[in-house]
C-alpha positions as a LaTeX table, in Angstrom:
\begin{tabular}{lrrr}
\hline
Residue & $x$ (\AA) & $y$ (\AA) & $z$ (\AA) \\
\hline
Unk1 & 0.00 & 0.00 & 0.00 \\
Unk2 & 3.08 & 2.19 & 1.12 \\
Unk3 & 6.08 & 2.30 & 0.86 \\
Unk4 & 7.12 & 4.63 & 4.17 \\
Unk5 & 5.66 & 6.09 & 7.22 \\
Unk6 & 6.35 & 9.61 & 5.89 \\
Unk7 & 4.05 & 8.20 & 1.91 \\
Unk8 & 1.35 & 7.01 & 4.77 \\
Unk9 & 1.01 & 9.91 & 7.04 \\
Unk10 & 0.78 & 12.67 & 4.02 \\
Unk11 & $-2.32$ & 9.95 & 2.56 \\
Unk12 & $-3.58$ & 10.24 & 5.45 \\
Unk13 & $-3.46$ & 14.04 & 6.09 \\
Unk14 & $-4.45$ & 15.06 & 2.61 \\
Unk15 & $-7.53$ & 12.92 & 2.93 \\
Unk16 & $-6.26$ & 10.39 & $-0.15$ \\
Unk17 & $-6.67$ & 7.41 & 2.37 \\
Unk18 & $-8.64$ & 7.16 & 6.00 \\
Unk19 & $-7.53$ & 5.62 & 8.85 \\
Unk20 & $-10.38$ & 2.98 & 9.34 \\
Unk21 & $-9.40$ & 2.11 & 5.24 \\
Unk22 & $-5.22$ & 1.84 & 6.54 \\
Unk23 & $-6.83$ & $-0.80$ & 9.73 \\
Unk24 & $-8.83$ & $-2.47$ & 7.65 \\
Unk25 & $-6.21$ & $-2.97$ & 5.15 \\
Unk26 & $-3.78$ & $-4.87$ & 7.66 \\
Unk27 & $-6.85$ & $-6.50$ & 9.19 \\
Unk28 & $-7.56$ & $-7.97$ & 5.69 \\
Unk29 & $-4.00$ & $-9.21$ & 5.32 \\
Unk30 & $-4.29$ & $-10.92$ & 8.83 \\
Unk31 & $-7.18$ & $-12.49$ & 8.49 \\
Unk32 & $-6.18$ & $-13.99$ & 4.39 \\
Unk33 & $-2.52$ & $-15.22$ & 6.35 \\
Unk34 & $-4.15$ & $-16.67$ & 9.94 \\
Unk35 & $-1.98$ & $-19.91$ & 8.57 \\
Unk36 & 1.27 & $-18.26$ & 10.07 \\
Unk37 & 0.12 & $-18.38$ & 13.47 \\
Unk38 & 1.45 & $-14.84$ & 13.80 \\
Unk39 & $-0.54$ & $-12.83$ & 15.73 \\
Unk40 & $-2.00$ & $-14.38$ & 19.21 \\
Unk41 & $-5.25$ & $-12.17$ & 19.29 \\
Unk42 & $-6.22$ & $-9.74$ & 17.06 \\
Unk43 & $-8.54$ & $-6.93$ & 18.32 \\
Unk44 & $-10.19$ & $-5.90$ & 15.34 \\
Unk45 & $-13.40$ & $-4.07$ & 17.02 \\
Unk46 & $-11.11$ & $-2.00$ & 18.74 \\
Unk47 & $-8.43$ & $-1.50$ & 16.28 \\
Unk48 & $-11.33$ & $-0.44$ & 13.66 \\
Unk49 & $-13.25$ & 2.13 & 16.79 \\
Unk50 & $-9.88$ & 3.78 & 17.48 \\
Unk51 & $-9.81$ & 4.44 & 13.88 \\
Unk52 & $-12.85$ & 5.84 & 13.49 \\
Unk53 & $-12.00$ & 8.51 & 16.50 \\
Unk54 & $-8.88$ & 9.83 & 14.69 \\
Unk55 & $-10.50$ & 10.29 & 11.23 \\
Unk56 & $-12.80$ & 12.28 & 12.95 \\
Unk57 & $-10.18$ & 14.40 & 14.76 \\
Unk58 & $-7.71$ & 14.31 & 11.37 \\
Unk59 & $-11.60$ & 15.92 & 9.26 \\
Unk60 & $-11.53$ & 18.22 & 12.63 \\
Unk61 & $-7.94$ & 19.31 & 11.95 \\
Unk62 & $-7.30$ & 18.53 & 15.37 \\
Unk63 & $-3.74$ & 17.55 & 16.55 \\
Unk64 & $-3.39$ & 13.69 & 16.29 \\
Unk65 & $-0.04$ & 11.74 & 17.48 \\
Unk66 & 2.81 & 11.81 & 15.77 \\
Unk67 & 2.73 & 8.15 & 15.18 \\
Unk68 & $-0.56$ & 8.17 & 13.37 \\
Unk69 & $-0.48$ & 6.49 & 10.17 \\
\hline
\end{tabular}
């Protein structure tokens, strides 16, 4: 999807790509590789609500962590 933190944060703060659509990326490629036995839980509910806050603060132009994205 991208190549660098720095290509995912300027998606996500020009509005080209949404949070909940980055989650549920990875969530997809999780759930199509559960063979590997790589992940011991997976909190998708969660991952997906905490999402959902932050694309509303990132449409709010409110500050959001540094690590988002």
């Amino acid at each position: 999807m991208f190549n660098s933190y720095q290509e995912t944060r300027a998606a996500l703060e020009s509005g080209q790509i949404t949070c909940h659509e980055l989650v549920s990326h990875y969530l997809k490629i999780i759930r199509e590789n559960e063979r590997l036995n790589v992940f011991v839980e997976v909190y998708e509910a969660e991952a997906l609500g905490k999402a959902k806050k932050l694309d509303q603060k990132l449409s709010a132009n409110e500050t959001v962590g540094r690590l988002v994205g």
